[in-house]
matplotlib code that plots the C-alpha trace (Angstrom):
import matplotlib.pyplot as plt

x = [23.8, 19.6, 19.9, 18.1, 16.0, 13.0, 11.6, 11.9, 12.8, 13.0, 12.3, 14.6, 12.8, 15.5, 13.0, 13.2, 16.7, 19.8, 22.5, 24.4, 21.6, 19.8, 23.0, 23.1, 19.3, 20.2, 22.8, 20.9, 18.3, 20.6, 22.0, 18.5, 17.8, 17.2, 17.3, 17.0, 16.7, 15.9, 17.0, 14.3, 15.0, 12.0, 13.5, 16.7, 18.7, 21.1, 24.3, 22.7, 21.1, 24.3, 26.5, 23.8, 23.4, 27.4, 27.2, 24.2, 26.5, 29.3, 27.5, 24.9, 28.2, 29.2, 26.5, 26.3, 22.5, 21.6, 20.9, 18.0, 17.8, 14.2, 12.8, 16.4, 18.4, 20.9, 21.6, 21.7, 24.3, 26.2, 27.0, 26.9, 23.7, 22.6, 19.3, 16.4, 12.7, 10.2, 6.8, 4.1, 5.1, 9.0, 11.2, 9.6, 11.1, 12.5, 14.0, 15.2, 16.6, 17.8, 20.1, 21.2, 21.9, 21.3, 22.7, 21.0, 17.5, 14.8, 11.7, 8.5, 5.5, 2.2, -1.9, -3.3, -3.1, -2.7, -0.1, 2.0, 1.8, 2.9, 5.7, 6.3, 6.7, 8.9, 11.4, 11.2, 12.6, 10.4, 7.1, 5.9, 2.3, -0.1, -0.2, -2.3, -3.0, -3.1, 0.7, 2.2, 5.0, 3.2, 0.2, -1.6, -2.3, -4.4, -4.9, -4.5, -6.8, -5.5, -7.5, -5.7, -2.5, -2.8, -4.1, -0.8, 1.0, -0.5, -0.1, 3.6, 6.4, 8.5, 8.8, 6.1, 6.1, 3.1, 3.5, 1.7, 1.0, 2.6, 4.3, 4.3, 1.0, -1.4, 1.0, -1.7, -3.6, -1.0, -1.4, -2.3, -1.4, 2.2, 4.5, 8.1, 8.0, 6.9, 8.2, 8.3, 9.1, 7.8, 7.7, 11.5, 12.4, 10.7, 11.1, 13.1, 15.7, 15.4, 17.8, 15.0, 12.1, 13.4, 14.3, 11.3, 9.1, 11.1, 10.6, 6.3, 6.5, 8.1, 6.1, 2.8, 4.4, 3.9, 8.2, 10.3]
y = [1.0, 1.3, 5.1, 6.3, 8.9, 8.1, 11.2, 11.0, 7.3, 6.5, 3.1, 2.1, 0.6, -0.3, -1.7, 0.7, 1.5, 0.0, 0.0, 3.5, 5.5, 3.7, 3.9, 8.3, 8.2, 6.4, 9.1, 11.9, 11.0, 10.7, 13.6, 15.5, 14.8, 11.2, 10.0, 6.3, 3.7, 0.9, -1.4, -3.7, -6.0, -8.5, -10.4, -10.5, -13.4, -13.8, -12.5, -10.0, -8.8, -8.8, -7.0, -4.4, -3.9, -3.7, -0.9, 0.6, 0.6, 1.8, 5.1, 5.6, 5.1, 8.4, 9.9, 8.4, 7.1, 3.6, 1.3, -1.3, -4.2, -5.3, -9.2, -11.0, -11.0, -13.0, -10.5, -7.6, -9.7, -10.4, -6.7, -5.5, -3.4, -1.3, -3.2, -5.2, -4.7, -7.4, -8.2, -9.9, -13.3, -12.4, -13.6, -13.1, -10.3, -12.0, -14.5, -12.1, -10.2, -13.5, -13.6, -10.0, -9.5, -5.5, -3.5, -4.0, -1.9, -4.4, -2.7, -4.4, -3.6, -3.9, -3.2, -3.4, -2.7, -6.4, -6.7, -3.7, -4.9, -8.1, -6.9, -3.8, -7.4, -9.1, -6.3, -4.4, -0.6, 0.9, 0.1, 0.8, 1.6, 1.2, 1.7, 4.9, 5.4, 2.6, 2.3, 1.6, -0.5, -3.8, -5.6, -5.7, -3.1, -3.2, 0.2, 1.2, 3.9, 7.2, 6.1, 3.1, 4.5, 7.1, 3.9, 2.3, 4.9, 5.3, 1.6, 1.4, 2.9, 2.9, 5.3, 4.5, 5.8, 6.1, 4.4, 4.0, 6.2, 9.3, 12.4, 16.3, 17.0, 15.0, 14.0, 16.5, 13.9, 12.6, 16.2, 15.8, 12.0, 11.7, 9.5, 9.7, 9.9, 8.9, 6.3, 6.7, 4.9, 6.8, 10.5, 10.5, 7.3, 8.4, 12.2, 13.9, 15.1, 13.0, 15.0, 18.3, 16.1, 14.4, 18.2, 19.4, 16.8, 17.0, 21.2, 20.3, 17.7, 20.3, 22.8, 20.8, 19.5, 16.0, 15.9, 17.8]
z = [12.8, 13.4, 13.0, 9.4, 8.7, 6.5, 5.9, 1.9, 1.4, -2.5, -4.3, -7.3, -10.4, -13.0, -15.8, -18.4, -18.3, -19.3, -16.0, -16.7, -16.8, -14.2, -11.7, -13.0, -12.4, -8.4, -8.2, -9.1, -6.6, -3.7, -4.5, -4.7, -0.7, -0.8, 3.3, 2.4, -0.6, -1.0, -4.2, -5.5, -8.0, -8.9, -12.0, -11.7, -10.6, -7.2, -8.9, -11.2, -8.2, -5.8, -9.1, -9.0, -5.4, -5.1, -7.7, -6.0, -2.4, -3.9, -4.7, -2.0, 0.6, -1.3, -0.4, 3.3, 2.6, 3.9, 1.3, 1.8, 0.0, -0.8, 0.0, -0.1, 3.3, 1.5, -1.0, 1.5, 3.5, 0.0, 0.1, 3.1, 2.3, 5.4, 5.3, 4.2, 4.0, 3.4, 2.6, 3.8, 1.7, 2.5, 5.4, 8.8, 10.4, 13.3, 11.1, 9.3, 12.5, 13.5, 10.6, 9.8, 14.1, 15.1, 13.6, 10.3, 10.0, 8.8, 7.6, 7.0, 4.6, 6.1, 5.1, 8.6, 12.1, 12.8, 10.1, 11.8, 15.6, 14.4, 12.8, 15.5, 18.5, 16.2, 16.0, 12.8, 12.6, 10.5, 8.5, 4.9, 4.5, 1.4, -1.1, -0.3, -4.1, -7.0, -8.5, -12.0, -10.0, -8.9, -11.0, -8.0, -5.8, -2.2, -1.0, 2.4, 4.0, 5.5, 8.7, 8.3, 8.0, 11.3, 13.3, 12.6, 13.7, 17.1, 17.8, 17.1, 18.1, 15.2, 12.1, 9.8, 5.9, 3.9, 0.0, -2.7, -5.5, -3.9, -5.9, -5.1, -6.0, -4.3, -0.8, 0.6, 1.8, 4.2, 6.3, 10.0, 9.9, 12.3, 9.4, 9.7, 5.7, 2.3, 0.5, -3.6, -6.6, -10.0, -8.7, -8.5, -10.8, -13.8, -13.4, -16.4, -13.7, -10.8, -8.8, -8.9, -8.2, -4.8, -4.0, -5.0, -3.4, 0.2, -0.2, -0.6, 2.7, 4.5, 3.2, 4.4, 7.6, 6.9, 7.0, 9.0]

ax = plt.figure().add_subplot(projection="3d")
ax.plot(x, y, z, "-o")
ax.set_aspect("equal")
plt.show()
């Protein structure tokens, strides 16, 4: 596969709900203007995580949006997930290539320029960058500078997505800087209607030019 578009690429976090309303809240979102998601899933164990993610595919195939599967290749290949992304303590992304082949897209979350070449040579398809403001999601967060972030993207040749801390209201930031998109977790997860908020967040990155 290898052909995604990032541009408004959306983070599942399941904690505070129970499994129908998170899987409404996943289809809401993808039906809002969600290009790509990505399922992460820090507690749970290997088959909670592969029953999830099959329920996950099953409606993000609807909607013809890859599904990612964050840190665990084996659970991606479980299902048949469109993807995986890792971190900087996660597989190595050519292991990780190695095992998935390619047509899988691997993405890769980096903090620095050296962090993003390395992953750019070892043959990841797109890059996560941040976080760009502190986050609720992880207990510890190490931000990522805008200078930062437009350094990485002139030194790869991949699409890179800004993350971190990002909703509607202060993306503004991002302007001028050439991302492919913006990665979020809370702005669309945690929205009353999640379905309005991934439309209203894509309308305000077009609206700035930081999307097309």
């Amino acid at each position: 596969m290898r052909k995604f578009d990032s541009s408004l690429y959306f983070i599942t976090d399941s904690t505070h709900y129970d499994e129908k309303e998170f899987l409404n809240r996943v289809e809401l979102a993808l039906s809002g203007g969600v290009t790509l998601m990505q399922l992460r899933e820090k507690e749970r164990t290997t088959r909670e995580y592969i029953d999830l993610a099959n329920k996950v595919h099953e409606i993000s195939m609807k909607y013809k949006t890859p599904l990612i599967i964050d840190d665990r290749v084996d659970v991606a290949m479980a299902v048949n997930a469109e993807g995986v992304h890792v971190g900087q303590s996660d597989m190595p992304v050519n292991i990780a290539r190695r095992i998935m082949g390619d047509k899988k897209i691997i993405g890769a979350t980096t903090k620095t320029v050296p962090q993003a070449i390395e992953a750019y040579n070892n043959g990841a398809d797109y890059l996560g960058v941040g976080a760009i403001y502190p986050t609720t999601t992880k207990v510890k967060t190490v931000l990522t500078s805008t200078d930062t972030l437009r350094e990485i993207c002139d030194v790869v040749d991949i699409p890179v997505n800004a993350i971190g801390g990002l909703n509607k209201d202060n993306i503004d930031i991002l302007c001028g800087i050439p991302i492919a998109g913006i990665c979020v977790v809370s702005a669309i997860m945690k929205a009353e209607r999640p379905d309005i908020a991934a439309k209203e967040l894509r309308k305000r990155a077009i609206e700035l030019k930081i999307i097309k």
